[in-house]
C-alpha positions in Angstrom: 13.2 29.7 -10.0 11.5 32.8 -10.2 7.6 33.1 -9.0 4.9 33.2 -11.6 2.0 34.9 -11.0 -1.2 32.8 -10.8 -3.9 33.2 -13.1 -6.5 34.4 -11.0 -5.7 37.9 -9.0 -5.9 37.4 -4.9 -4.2 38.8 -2.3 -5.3 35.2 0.1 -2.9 32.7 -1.5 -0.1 31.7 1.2 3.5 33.8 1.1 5.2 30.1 0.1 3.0 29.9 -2.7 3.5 33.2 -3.9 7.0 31.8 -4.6 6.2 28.8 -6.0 5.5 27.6 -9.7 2.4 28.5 -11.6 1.2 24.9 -11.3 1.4 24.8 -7.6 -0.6 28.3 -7.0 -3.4 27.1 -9.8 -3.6 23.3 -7.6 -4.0 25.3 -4.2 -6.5 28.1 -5.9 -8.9 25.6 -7.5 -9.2 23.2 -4.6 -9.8 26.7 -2.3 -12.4 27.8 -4.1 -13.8 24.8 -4.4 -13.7 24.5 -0.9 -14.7 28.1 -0.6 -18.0 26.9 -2.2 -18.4 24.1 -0.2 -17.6 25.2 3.6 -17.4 28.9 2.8 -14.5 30.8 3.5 -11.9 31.2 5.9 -9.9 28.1 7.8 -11.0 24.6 6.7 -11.5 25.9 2.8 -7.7 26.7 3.1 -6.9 23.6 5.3 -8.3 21.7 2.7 -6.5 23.5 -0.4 -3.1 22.3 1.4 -4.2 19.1 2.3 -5.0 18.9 -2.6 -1.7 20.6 -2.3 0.6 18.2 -0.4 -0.8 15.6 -2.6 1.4 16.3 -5.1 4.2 19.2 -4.0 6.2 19.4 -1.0 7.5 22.5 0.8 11.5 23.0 0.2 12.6 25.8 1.8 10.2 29.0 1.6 8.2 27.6 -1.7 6.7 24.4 -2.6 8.3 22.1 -5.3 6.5 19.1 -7.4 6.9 15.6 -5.8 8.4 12.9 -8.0 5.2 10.6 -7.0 2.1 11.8 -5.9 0.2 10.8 -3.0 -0.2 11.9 1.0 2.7 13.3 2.9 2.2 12.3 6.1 -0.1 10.9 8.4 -2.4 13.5 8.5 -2.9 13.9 4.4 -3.8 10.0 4.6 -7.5 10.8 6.7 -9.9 12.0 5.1 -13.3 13.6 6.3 -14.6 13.7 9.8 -11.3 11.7 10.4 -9.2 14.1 9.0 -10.7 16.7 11.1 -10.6 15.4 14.5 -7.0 14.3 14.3 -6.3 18.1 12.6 -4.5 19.2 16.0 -2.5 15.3 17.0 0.8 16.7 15.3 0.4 13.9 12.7 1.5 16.5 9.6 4.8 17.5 8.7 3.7 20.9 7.6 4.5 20.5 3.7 7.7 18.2 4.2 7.0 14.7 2.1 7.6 12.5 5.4 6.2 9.4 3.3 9.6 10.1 0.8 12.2 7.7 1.1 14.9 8.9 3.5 17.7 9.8 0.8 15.4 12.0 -0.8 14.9 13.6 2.8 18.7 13.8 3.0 18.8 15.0 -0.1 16.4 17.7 0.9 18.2 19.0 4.3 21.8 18.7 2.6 20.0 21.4 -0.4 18.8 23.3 3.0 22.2 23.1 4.2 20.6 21.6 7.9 23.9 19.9 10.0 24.3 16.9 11.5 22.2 15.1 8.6 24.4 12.7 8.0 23.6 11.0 11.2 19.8 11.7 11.4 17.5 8.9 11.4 14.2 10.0 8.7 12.1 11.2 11.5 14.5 13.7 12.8 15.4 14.8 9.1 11.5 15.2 8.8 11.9 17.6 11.6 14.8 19.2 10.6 13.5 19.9 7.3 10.3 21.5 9.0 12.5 23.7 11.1 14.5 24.7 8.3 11.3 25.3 5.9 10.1 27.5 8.9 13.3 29.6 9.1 13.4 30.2 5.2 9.7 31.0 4.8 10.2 33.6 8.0 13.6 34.8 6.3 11.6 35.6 2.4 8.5 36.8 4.5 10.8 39.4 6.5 12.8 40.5 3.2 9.2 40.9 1.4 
């Protein structure tokens, strides 16, 4: 699917959302500046803008794709506040992968991202094979920019 452009101009919004559908780049743009407002700019206004974003996308691959349900993705997008922050670095998020999705979805997801040995994967380690396999597609689109 083709990017669209979002409908504010910036040269900030994220490489994966550059390729992702117009919805997804307005949902991460409004919460941002929201958050821009709030904290001012720089890493929590954008921390926060994913955490609105997760909500209701997931990353698949090098863009990010509407969830069937919405809600958290992992354990991290379930704390909120001061909570939220001081467990930012406990390696509780799955960096855009919809760890709370049942685990044929997450199959589905890593046989569409063409990750081996799925078959046999319990749904933590096709979380983690999805976030590796995210991380080499983003790298890949980013390097052919």
């Amino acid at each position: 699917m083709p990017a669209k452009k979002p409908t504010r101009g910036t040269t900030d919004l994220p490489s994966t959302l550059q390729r992702s559908s117009k919805k997804a780049q307005e949902t991460w743009l409004a919460t941002h500046d929201a958050a821009v407002e709030q904290y001012g700019e720089g890493e929590r206004a954008h921390r926060t803008a994913f955490a609105s974003l997760k909500h209701s996308f997931e990353k698949v691959g090098d863009h990010w794709e509407e969830k069937a349900e919405k809600g958290p993705s992992d354990r991290q997008a379930e704390r909120r506040g001061a909570e939220a922050r001081a467990h930012r670095d406990d390696g509780d998020s799955a960096g855009g992968v919809d760890a709370n999705a049942s685990k044929r979805h997450l199959y589905d997801i890593a046989k569409r991202l063409e990750v081996s040995g799925r078959s046999s994967m319990s749904k933590a380690e096709l979380v983690e094979a999805i976030q590796r396999a995210n991380d080499r597609a983003t790298a890949a689109a980013r390097d052919s920019s």
